[in-house]
C-alpha positions as CSV (number, residue, x, y, z in Angstrom):
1,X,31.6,-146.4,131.6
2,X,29.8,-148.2,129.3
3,X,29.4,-147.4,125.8
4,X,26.3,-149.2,124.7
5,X,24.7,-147.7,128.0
6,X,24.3,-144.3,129.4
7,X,25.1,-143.6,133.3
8,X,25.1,-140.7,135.2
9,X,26.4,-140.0,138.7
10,X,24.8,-137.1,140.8
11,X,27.3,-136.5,143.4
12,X,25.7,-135.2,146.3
13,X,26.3,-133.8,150.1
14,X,24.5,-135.5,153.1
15,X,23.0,-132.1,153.7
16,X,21.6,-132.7,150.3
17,X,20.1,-136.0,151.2
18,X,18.9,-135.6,154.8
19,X,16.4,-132.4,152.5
20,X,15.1,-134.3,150.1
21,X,11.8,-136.5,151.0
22,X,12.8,-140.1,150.4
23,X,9.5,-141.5,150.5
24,X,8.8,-139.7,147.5
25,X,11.5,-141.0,145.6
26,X,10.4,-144.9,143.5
27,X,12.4,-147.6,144.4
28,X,15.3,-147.9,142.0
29,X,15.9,-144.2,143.0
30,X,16.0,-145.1,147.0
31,X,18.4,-148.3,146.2
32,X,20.9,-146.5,144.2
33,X,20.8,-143.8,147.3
34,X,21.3,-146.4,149.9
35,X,24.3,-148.1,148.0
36,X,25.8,-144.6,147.1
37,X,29.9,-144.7,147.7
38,X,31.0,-142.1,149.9
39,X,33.9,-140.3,148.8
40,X,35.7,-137.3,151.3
41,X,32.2,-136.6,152.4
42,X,30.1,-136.8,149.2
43,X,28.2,-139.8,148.2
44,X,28.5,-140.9,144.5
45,X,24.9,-142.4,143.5
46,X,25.6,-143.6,139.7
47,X,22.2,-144.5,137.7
48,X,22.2,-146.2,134.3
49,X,19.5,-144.3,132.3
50,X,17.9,-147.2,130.3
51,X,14.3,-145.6,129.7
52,X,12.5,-142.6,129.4
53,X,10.4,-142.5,132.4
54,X,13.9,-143.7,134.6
55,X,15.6,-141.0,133.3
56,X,12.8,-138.2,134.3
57,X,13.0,-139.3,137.7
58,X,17.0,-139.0,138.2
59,X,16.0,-135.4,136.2
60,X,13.9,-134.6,139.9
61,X,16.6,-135.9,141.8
62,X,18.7,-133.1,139.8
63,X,16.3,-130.4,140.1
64,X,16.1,-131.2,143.9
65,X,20.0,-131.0,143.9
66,X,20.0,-127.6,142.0
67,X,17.0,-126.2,144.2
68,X,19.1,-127.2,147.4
69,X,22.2,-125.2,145.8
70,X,20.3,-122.5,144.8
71,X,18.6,-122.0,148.3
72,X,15.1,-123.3,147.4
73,X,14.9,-126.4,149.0
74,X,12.4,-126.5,151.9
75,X,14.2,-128.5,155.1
76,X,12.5,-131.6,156.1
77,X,9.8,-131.1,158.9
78,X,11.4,-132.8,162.0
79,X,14.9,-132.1,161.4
C-alpha cells in the first residue's frame, strides 16, 4: 500500500475473466489483466486509481464482477 495513492485489487475467477469481453476493456484495464498474479486459482489484478475517468472504468470491471456473481453476466459467444 501506498498512502499518498489509492489502489484497489479486484480479485477475480478465470470463469470471471473468460465472460467478460476484453476488447471492450481500454488498455490500462487489459495490461493490468494480463499481468494479474494468480493466487490458488484467483488472479489478483491491483489498479492504482489516480483519476476520475480510470477509476470509472475499474467501477465496470466491478459491476461485471458483481453481474457474474449475481448470475447476470451473459457468456461469451464462442465459448
Amino acid at each position: 500500500p501506498h498512502p499518498d495513492r489509492a489502489s484497489v485489487a479486484v480479485p477475480l475467477l478465470p470463469d470471471m475473466l473468460r465472460s467478460m469481453p476484453a476488447h471492450r476493456f481500454k488498455k490500462h484495464l487489459k495490461e493490468v489483466l494480463l499481468l494479474a498474479n494468480l493466487v490458488d486459482g484467483v488472479y489478483w489484478p491491483t489498479f492504482e486509481l489516480t483519476s476520475k475517468a480510470q477509476t470509472d472504468d475499474v467501477m465496470d470491471l466491478v459491476r461485471r464482477k458483481y453481474d457474474f456473481v449475481i448470475g447476470k453476466a451473459k457468456p461469451r459467444e464462442g465459448t
